[in-house]
C-alpha positions in Angstrom: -84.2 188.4 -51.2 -84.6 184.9 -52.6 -84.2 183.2 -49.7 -86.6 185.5 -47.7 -89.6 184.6 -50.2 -88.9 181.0 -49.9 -88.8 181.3 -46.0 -92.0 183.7 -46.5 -93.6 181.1 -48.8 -92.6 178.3 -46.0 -94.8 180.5 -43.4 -97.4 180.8 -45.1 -97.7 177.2 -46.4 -97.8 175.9 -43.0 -100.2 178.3 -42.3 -102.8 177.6 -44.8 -102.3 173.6 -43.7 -103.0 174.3 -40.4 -106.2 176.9 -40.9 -108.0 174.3 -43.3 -107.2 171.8 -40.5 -108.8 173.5 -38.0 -111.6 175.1 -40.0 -112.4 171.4 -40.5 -111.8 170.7 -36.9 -114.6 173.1 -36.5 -117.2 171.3 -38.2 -116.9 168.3 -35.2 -118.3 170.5 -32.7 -121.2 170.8 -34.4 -121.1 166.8 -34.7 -120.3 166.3 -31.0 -123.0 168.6 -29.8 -125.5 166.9 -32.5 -124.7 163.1 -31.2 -124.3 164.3 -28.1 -127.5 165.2 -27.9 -128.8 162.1 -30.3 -127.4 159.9 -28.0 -129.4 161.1 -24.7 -132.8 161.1 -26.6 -132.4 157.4 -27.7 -131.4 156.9 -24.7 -133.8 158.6 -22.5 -136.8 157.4 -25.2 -135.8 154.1 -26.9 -133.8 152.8 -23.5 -130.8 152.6 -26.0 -127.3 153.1 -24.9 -123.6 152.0 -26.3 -120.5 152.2 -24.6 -119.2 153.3 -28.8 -122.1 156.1 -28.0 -119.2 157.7 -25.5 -115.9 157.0 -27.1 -116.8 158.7 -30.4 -117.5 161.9 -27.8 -114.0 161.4 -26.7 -112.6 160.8 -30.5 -114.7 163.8 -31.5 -113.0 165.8 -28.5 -109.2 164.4 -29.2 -109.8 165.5 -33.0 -110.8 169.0 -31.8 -108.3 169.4 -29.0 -105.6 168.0 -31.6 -106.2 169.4 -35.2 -107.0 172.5 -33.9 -103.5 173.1 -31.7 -101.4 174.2 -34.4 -103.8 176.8 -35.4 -104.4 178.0 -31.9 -100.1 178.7 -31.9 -100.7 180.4 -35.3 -103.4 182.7 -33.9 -101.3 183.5 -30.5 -104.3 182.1 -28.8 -102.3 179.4 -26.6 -102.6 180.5 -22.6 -99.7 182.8 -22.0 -98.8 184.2 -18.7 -96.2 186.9 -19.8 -96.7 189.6 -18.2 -93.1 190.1 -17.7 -92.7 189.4 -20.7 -95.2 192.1 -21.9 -93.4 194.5 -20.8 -90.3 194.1 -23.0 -89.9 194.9 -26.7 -90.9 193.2 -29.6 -87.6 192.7 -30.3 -87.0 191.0 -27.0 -90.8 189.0 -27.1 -89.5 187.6 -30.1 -86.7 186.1 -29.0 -88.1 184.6 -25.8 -90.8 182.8 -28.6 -88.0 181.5 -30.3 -86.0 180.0 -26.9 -89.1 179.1 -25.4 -90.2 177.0 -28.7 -86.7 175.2 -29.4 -86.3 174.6 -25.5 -89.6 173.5 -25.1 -92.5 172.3 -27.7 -90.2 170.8 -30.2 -88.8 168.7 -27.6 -92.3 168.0 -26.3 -93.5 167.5 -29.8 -91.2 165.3 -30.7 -91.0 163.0 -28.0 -95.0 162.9 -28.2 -94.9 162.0 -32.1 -92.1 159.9 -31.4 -93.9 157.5 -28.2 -97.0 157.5 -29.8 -96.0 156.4 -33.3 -94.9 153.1 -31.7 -98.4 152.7 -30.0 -100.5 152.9 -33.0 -98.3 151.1 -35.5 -99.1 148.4 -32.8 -102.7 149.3 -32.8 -103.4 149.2 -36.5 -101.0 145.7 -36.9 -103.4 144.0 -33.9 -107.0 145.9 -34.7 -106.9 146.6 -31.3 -110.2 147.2 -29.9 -112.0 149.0 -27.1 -111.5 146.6 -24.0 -115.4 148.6 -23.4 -118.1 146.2 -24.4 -119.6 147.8 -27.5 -116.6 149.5 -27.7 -114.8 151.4 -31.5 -111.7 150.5 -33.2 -108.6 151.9 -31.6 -106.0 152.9 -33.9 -107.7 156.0 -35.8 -107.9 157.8 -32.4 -103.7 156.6 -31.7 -103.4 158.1 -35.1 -104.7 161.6 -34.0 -101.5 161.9 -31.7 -98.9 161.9 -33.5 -100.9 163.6 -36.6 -102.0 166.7 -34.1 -98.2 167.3 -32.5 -97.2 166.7 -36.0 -99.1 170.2 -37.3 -98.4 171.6 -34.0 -94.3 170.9 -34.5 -94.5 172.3 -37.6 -96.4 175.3 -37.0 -93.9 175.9 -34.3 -91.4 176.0 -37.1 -93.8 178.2 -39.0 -93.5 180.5 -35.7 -90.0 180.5 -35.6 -89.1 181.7 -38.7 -91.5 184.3 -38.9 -89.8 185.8 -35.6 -86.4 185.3 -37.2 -87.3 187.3 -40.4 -88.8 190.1 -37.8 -85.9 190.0 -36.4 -83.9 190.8 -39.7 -86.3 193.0 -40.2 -87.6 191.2 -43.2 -90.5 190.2 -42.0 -93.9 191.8 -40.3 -94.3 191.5 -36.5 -95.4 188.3 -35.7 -97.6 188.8 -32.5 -99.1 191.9 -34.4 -102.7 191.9 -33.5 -104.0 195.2 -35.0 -105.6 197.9 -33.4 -107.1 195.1 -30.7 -104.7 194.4 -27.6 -103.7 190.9 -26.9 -105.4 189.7 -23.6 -102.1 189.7 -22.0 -101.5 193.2 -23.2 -105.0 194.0 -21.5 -103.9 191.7 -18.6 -100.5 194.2 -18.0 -102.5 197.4 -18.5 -104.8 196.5 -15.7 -102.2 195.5 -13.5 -100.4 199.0 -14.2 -103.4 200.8 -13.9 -103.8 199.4 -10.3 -100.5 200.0 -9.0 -100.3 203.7 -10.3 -104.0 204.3 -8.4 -102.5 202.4 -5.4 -99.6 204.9 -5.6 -102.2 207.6 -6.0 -104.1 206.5 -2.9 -101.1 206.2 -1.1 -100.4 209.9 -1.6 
């Protein structure tokens, strides 16, 4: 029981990192839209434009895209197409999470942190700037790579262990989504509901 509540405590740690992440995360959509919109005024009004006008939209984006990734894999909101999958157990869902997640996004992951760890070590040493005239300081955005696979690697560990504990039957099941089906639930029903009418209009 001890080691379930540290495991438990584990998932759950992770979890709160990643949701104040991304709740933050959320506030820069409001800032993109804002200069977004800020920047095309002064520009169609004052004649004022900066290439560092467009590369904050793309840091803005990365930071978004990035910081919110971990979350999104907490939520079960990543695009799945499983509906094989969906037809299988819970039992058997599970453990095609947990092979598809050690076969594939902690490989991913890691070579990602890994690669681009390099690159902004080398970045931050030089104060390597936007080759853009006008252009922002590099290394905070080469930062966001590594930082956003970081959360998402360990969310995926988050993931992993709460399937395991399922499994042991310790544990609640993880792709629980309440009373609401999943989209790919929805997805499967549809595509059942259509073969048993074609069957029906067969007859």
């Amino acid at each position: 029981m001890g080691a379930t509540r540290w495991v438990s405590a584990a998932t759950r740690a992770i979890d709160v990192l990643n949701e104040r992440v991304a709740r933050c995360s959320f506030w820069l959509v409001l800032i993109l839209t804002l200069e977004t919109a800020l920047s095309a005024i002064v520009l169609k009004v004052f004649d004022i434009g900066s290439n560092a006008f467009i590369e904050i939209r793309w840091y803005l984006f990365s930071a978004i895209f990035l910081f919110g990734s971990g979350y999104t894999l907490q939520k079960n909101a990543h695009v799945r197409i499983d509906v094989i999958a969906g037809r299988f157990s819970r039992r058997a869902q599970a453990i095609i999470d947990i092979f598809g997640t050690l076969a594939f996004l902690f490989p991913l992951a890691i070579l990602v942190i890994w690669m681009s760890w390099g690159v902004f070590v080398d970045s931050y040493m030089s104060g390597e700037m936007s080759s853009s005239a006008g252009g922002l300081i590099l290394w905070p955005a080469r930062l966001m790579v590594p930082l956003g696979f970081g959360l998402l690697l360990l969310q995926g560990f988050a993931e992993i262990l709460k399937r395991l504990l399922f499994l042991c039957g310790a544990g609640p099941d993880p792709l629980e989504t309440g009373d609401k089906p999943s989209a790919e639930e929805q997805l499967a029903d549809e595509i059942r509901r259509a073969q048993q009418n074609g069957k029906e209009g067969a007859l």
